[in-house]
N, C-alpha and C positions, 0 to 999 in steps of 0.2 A: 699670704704664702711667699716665702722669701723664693729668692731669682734660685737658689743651688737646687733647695726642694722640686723647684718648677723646672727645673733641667734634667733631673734625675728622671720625675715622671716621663717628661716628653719623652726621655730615651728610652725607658723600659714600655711606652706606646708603638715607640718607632719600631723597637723588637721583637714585640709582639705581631702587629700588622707584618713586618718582612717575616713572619714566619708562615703566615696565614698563604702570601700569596707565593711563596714558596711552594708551598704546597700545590698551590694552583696550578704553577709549574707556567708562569706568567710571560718568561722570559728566553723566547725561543724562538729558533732560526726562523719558522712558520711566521702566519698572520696570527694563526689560535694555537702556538706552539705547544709542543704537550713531551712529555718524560721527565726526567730526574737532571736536567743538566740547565734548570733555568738558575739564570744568575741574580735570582731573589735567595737570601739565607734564610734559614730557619733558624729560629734560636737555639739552637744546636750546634749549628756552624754548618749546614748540610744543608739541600734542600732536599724538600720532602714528597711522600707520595702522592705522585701525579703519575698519571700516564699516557702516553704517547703512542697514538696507533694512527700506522700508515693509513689514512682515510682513504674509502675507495670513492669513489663520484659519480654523478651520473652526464648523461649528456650536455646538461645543464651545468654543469660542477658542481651541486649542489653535495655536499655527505651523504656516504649513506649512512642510516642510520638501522641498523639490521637487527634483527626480529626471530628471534631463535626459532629453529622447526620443533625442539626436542619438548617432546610432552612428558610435564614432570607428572610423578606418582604421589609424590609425598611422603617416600621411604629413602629416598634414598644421601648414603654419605658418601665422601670423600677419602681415599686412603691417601696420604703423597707421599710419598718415598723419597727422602732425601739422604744425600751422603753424609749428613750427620743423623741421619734414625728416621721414623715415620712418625706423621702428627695423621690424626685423624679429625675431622669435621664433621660438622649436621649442620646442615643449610636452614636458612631463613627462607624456604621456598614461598611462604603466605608472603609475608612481606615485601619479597623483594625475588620476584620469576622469574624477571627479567635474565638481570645478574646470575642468576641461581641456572636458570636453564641453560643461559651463554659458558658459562666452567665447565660444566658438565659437555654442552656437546662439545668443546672444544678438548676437553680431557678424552674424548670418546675416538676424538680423533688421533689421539697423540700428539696434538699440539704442545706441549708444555713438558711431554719427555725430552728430557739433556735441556730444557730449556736453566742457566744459573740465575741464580738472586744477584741484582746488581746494584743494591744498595741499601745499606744497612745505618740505622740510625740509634747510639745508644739510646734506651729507655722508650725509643719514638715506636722504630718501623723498623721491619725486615720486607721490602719489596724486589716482586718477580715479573714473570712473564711476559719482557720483553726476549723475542724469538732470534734480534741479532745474538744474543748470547751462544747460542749454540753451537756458534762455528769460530769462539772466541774459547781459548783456555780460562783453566779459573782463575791462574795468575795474573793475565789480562785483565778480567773482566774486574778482580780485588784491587788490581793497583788504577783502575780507573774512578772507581767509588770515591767520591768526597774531592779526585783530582779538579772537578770543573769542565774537564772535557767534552761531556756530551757525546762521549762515544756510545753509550748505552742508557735507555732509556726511554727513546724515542720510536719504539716496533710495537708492532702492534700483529691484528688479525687481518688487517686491512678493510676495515668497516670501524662501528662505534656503537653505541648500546644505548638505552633510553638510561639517564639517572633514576634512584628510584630512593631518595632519600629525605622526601619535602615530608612524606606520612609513616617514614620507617622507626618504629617506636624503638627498633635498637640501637643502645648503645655502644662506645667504642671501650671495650676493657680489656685486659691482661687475654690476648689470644684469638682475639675478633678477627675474623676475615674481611676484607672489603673491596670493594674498585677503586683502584687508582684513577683520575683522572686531572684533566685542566680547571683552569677556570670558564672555561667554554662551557654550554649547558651540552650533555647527551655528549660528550668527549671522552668515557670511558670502552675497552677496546677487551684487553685481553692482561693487560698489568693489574696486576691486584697487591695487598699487604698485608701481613699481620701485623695486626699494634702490640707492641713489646710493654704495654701498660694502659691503664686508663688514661684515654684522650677527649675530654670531654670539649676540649675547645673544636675537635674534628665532627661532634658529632650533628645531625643535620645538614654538612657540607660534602660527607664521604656516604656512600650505598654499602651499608654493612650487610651480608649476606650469607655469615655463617660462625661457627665458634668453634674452636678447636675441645675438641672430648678429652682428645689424650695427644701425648707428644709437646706437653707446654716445656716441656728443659727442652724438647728438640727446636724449637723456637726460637727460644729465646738464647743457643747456642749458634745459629744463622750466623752466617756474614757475608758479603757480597762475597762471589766467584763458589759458591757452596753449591750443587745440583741436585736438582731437582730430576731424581730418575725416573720415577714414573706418576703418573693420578691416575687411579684405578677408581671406577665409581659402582660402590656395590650398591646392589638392589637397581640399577639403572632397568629403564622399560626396553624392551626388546624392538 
């Protein structure tokens, strides 16, 4: 193998891996820093979905790592309403409870109303759910996307969720829902993304936990500072 070929590879390894832990959201003000503002690239030029949730702690300091009260049915979907239209979902409840019951009860609460999308990736991700958005306009939150900042990103529910991705036989395609999270195990919170295409280098590393039915142009028409008005969750148990 001649030296140029073997330069070539190296770089397009090197691109690969900074995009991976990109993702992971590796590089953050924390110890196990988590959001969209770590200073690993993706090969996109972005980095990617990770999420960052204010952990709460215990006496100890240890995380908590919190445990949904909300008993699923196995009926029920997701409406979200956004200001560019509504997408609808159906959860991967078998698969992935965990995740599945944490959206839900957190949608139940209105957590994620006025919450915006703070970071958009072409062909990648369109990711949400962190909650400093709310009290930030959209034009804030759009001209922070891709800036490096770190101004959004890093919110969360203040707790973190088990992963549920080592036996989850779904994969990541054109409208998948999933938890955001770090490279930390059990570091996702309340961020989640749709994938704007088949992600198979994501899949086994991200908790995909749902699929969009309808509203894939509304998707994939997302851009950070975009709002998210309401998640209604019909059939939800009483």
């Amino acid at each position: 193998m001649n030296l140029r070929k073997s330069a070539r590879l190296t770089l397009l390894a090197t691109v690969a891996l900074a995009g991976i832990l990109g993702l992971a959201g590796c590089a953050q003000p924390s110890a196990t820093s988590q959001g969209g503002s770590s200073s690993s690239a993706s090969a996109s030029g972005s980095t990617a979905a990770s999420d960052s949730t204010a952990q709460s702690t215990s006496s100890s300091g240890e995380t908590t790592v919190h445990t949904p009260a909300y008993k699923l049915n196995g009926n029920e979907t997701a409406v979200i309403k956004t200001s560019k239209g509504t997408i609808k979902v159906k959860f991967f409840e078998k698969d992935a409870p965990i995740a599945v019951a944490n959206f839900i009860e957190l949608s139940l609460k209105g957590f994620y109303d006025q919450i915006k999308f703070h970071r958009y990736v072409a062909g990648f991700v369109i990711q949400g759910g962190d909650p400093q958005t709310k009290s930030a306009t959209s034009a804030e939150v759009a001209a922070a996307d891709g800036g490096g900042s770190g101004q959004f990103g890093t919110g969360g529910p203040g707790y973190t969720i088990k992963d549920e991705y080592a036996n989850n036989p779904n994969k990541h395609v054109d409208g998948s829902l999933a938890m955001a999270r770090t490279g930390a195990p059990d570091s996702g919170g309340s961020q989640f993304y749709f994938a704007l295409a088949p992600l198979p280098s994501l899949d086994g590393q991200y908790t995909v936990f749902g699929q969009a039915t309808s509203g894939l142009e509304v998707i994939h028409n997302l851009r950070a500072g975009d709002v998210i008005e309401s998640v209604t969750i019909e059939n939800a148990t009483k």
